[in-house]
C-alpha positions in Angstrom: -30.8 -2.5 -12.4 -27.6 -4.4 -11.5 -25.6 -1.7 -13.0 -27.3 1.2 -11.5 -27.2 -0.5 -7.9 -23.4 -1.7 -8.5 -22.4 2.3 -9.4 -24.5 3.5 -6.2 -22.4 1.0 -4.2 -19.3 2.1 -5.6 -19.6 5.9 -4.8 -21.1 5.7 -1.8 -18.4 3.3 -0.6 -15.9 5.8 -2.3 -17.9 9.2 -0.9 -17.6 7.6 2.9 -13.4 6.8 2.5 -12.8 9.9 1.2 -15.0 12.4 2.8 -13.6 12.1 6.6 -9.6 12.0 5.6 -10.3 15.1 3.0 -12.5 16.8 5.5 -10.6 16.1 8.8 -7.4 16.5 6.6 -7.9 20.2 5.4 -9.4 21.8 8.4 -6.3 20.4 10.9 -3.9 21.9 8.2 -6.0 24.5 7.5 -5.7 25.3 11.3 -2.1 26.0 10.9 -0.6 22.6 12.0 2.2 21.3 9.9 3.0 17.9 9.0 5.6 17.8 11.3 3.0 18.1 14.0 2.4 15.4 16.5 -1.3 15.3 15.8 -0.9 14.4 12.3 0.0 11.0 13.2 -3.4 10.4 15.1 -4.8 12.0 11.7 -3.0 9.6 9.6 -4.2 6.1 12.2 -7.8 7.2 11.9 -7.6 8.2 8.5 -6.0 4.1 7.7 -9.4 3.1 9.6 -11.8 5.1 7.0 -12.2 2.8 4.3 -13.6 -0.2 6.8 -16.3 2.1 8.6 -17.2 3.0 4.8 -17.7 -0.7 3.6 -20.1 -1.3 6.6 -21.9 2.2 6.2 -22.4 1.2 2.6 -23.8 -1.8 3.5 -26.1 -0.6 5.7 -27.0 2.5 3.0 -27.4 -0.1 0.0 -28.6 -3.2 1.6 -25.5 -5.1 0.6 -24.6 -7.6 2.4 -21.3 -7.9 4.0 -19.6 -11.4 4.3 -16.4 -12.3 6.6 -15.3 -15.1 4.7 -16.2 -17.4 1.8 -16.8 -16.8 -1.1 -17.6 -13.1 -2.4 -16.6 -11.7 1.5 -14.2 -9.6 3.0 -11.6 -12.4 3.1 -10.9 -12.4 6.6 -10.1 -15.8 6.9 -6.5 -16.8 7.2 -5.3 -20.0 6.0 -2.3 -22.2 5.3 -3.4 -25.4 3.1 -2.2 -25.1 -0.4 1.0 -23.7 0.6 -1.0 -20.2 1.1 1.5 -20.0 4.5 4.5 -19.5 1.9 2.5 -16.3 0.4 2.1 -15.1 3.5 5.5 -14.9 4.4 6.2 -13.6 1.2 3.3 -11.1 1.5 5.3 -10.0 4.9 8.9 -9.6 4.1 8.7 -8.4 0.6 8.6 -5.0 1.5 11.5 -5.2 3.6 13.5 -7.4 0.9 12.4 -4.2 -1.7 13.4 -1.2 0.5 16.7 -3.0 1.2 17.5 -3.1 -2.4 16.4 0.4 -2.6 18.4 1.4 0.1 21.6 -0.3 -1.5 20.8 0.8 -4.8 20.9 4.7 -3.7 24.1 4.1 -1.6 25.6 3.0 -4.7 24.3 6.3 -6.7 25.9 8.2 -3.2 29.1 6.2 -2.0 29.7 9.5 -0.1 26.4 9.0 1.8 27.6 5.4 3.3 28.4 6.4 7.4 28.4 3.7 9.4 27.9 5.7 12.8 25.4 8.5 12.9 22.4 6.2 13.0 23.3 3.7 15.5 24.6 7.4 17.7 21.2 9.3 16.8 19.4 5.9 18.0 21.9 5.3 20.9 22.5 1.4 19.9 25.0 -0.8 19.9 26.2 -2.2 16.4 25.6 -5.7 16.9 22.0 -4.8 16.9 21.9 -3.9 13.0 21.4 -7.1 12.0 18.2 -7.6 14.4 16.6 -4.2 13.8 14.6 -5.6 10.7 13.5 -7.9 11.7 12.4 -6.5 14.9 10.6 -3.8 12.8 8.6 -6.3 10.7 7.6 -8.1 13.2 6.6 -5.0 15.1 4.9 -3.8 11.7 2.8 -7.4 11.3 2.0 -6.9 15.3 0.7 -3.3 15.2 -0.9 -4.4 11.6 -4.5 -2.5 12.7 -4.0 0.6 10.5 -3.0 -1.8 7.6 -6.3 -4.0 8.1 -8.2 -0.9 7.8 -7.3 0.1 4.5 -7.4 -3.3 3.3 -10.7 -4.3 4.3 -11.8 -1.5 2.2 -9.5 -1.2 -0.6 -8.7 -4.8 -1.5 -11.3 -6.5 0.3 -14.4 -4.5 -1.2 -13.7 -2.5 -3.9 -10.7 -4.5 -6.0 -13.0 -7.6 -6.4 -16.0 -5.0 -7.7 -13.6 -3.3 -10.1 -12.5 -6.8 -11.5 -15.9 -8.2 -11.6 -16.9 -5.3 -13.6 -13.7 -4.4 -15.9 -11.4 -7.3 -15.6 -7.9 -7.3 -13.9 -6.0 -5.4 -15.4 -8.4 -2.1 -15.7 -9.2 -2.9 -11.8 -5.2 -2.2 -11.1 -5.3 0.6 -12.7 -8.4 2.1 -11.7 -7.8 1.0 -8.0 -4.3 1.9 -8.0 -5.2 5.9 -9.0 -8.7 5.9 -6.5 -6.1 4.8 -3.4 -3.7 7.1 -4.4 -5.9 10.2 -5.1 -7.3 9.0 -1.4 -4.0 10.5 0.0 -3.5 13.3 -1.9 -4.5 15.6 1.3 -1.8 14.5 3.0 0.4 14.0 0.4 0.0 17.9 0.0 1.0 19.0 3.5 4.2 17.0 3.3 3.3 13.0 3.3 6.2 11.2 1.7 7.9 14.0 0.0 8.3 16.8 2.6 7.1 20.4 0.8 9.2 22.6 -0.9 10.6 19.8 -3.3 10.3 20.5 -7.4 7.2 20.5 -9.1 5.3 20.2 -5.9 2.6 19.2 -5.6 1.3 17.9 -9.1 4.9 15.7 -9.2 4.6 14.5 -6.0 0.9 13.4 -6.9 2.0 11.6 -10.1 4.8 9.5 -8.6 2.7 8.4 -5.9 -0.2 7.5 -8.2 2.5 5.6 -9.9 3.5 3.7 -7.3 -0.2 2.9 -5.5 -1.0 1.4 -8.7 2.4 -0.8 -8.6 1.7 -1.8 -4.8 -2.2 -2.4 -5.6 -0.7 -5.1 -7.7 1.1 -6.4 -5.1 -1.8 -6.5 -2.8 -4.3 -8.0 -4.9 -1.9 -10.6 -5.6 -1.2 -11.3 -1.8 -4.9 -11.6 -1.2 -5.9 -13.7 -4.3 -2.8 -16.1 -3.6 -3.7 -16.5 0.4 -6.7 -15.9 -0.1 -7.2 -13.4 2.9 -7.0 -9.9 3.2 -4.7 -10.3 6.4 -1.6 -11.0 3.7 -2.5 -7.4 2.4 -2.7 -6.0 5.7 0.4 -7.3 6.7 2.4 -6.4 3.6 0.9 -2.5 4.1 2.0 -2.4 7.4 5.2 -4.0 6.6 5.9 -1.3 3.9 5.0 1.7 5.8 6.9 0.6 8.7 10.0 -1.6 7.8 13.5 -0.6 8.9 16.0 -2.1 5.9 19.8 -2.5 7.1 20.9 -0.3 4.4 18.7 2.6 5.5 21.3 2.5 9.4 24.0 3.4 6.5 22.4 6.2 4.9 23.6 9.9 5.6 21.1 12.4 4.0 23.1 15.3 4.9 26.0 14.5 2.3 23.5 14.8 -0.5 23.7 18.0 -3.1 22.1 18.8 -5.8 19.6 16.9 -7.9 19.8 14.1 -5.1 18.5 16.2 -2.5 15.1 16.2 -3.8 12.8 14.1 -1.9 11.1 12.8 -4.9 13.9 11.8 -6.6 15.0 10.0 -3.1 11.5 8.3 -3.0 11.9 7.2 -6.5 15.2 5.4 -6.3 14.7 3.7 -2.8 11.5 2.5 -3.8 12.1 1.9 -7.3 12.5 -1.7 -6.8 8.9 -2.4 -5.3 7.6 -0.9 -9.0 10.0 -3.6 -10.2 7.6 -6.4 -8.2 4.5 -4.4 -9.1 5.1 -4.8 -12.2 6.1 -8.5 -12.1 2.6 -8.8 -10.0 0.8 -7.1 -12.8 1.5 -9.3 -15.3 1.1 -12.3 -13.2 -2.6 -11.2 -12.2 -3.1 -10.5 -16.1 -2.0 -14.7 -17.4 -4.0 -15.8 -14.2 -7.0 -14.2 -15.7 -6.5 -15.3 -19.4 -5.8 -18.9 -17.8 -8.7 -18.8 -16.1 -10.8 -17.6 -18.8 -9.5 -19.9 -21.0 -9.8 -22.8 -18.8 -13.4 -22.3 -18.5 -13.9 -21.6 -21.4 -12.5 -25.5 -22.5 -15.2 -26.4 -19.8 -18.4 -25.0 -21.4 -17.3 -26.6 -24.8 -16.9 -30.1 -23.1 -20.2 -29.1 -21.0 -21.9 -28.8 -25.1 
């Protein structure tokens, strides 16, 4: 009966985040807007805000009951004992330490890419400013965190701790890396991270992106299991969707030819370093669980 009533959870939890972004998604598009369109940021804001309604919607629908903190809850709590304060701020300026090194790491690939002005003219500021800009835009990121929280709620605050409970960690990361990235697949057709017109769009642009969810839900579980509170996962979200890195003020797309050009290939290398970390997350979550197991598994034999 568990079972059954843990799978009817799931799907309608899943049915009510995807429906309205797939729905709402399709007919703007289908309407003739473009990506490029102003309205497609409003789509984007509410569509971040989806997975929350669901959770409370499925609770309502299944009788489940929803819990802001303590044990088995959302996580909404947010707390610093146990040196959770230090995950926190590593939760908020990993993203921007990851998309630095990206940003390096292409300018090294394209030396003939490094300008030094055409940012600071297009954005009319002064160079003593670059320094500051990152930090401005995390903090702006952590501030404006909203759109973040509403994923989060959903994604690593409901369904990750259902998927582990039922498969383990490991399976969970995977599973819950693919469901959040097939989640944005609508958008990710129109022109959501990789522009259209690129090689082997769409179906490439859908696998790297899988790729990658599955690399940052790692990173997000671990934020939430090491704080403790959703609010590190929110934080880091918002952080890595809207994080300026110093090395991106250097970057001059339009001395790009060839095989660079491709905004998948772009996405790849600039972002390549947070699969580095997802990975290093990965395994990290994977010992945890075989420590824990193990640990408590000492504890029943001493309990005999």
């Amino acid at each position: 009966m568990n079972k059954k009533k843990d799978l009817t959870v799931m799907l309608v939890f899943l049915f009510f985040a995807f429906a309205p972004l797939w729905i709402a998604a399709f007919a703007y598009f289908g309407s003739g807007h473009v990506y490029e369109d102003s309205g497609t940021q409003l789509l984007c804001s509410a569509a971040m805000l989806c997975p929350t309604f669901s959770v409370f919607i499925t609770g309502a629908i299944c009788k489940e009951k929803i819990d802001f903190t303590g044990e088995n809850s959302l996580k909404l709590g947010i707390y610093f004992k146990d040196k959770k304060w230090i995950w926190m701020l590593v939760a908020i300026f990993l993203p921007w330490v990851y998309k630095e090194i990206g940003g390096w790491l292409f300018l090294a690939f394209n030396p003939e890419c490094f300008d030094t002005t055409s940012f600071m003219q297009e954005q009319g500021m002064d160079a003593s400013l670059i320094a500051v800009m990152p930090l401005y835009s995390v903090v702006n990121a952590v501030i404006f965190s909203i759109g973040g929280l509403g994923e989060e709620i959903g994604w690593r605050g409901f369904m990750m701790p259902r998927l582990e409970k039922k498969m383990g960690i490991g399976p969970a990361i995977l599973v819950g890396g693919i469901i959040w990235g097939v989640w944005h697949y609508p958008v990710n057709y129109y022109g959501h991270n990789f522009g259209t017109g690129y090689w082997g769009e769409p179906w490439l642009g859908f696998l790297i992106f899988t790729i990658f969810t599955i690399a940052m839900n790692a990173l997000l579980t671990l934020a939430v299991k090491k704080t403790n509170s959703v609010w590190s996962a929110a934080f880091m979200h918002a952080v890595n969707n809207g994080a300026l890195a110093i090395s991106a003020m250097f970057i001059n797309g339009e001395s790009l030819t060839g095989f660079w050009t491709e905004s998948t290939v772009q996405f790849v290398v600039m972002m390549g370093p947070s699969l580095v970390f997802g990975i290093i997350a990965y395994i990290w979550l994977i010992k945890s669980e075989k420590k824990e197991k193990t640990a408590k598994a000492r504890e029943e034999v001493q309990a005999v």
